[in-house]
Phi, psi and omega in degrees: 000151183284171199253335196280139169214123205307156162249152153231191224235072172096229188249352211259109176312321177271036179212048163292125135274090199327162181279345166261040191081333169317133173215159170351319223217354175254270243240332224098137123251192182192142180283147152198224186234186192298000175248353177085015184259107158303145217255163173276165172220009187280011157065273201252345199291108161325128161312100194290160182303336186255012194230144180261158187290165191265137212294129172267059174209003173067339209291110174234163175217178172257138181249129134260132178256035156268310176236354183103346196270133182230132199239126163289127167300321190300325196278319200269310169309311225274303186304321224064008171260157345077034181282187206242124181263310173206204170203158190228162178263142214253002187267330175209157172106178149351258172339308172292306180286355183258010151298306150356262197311332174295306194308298173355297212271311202262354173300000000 
């Protein structure tokens, strides 16, 4: 596990600030899943092929798609810390279209 840690605000996911500066209200962050693959929310809408489905364990993370740094939900509910569990490349590959396909999806 990385050394690096985010700050947030009480227990609360939606008030990560990536260790690159990224927050909610700048870049995004975007849930996803234990691979750093943004997970759909889209309720009846079929999963699309470049998004993995919402994990049926709830086990979520954050993704920043500024930089790759991905943060476990559980840890940030359960501590009030925010470390970087890994990182993934948010620039090219899987991880980028399915980043695409998230902005796409929520425009």
């Amino acid at each position: 596990m990385d050394a690096e840690t985010a700050t947030v605000v009480g227990h609360d996911v939606t008030t990560i600030t990536c260790v690159c500066g990224n927050t909610v209200s700048q870049d995004g962050l975007i849930q996803a899943n234990s691979q750093g693959v943004p997970v759909h929310a889209g309720g009846d809408v079929p999963v699309p092929p470049e998004l993995a489905a919402w994990p049926a364990d709830e086990d979520l993370y954050t993704l920043c798609p500024k930089c790759g740094r991905v943060y476990r939900d559980a840890v940030i509910e359960e501590t009030g810390t925010a470390p970087v569990a890994f990182r993934v490349d948010v620039a090219a590959g899987p991880i980028a279209e399915a980043i695409r396909v998230h902005w796409n999806l929520s425009a």
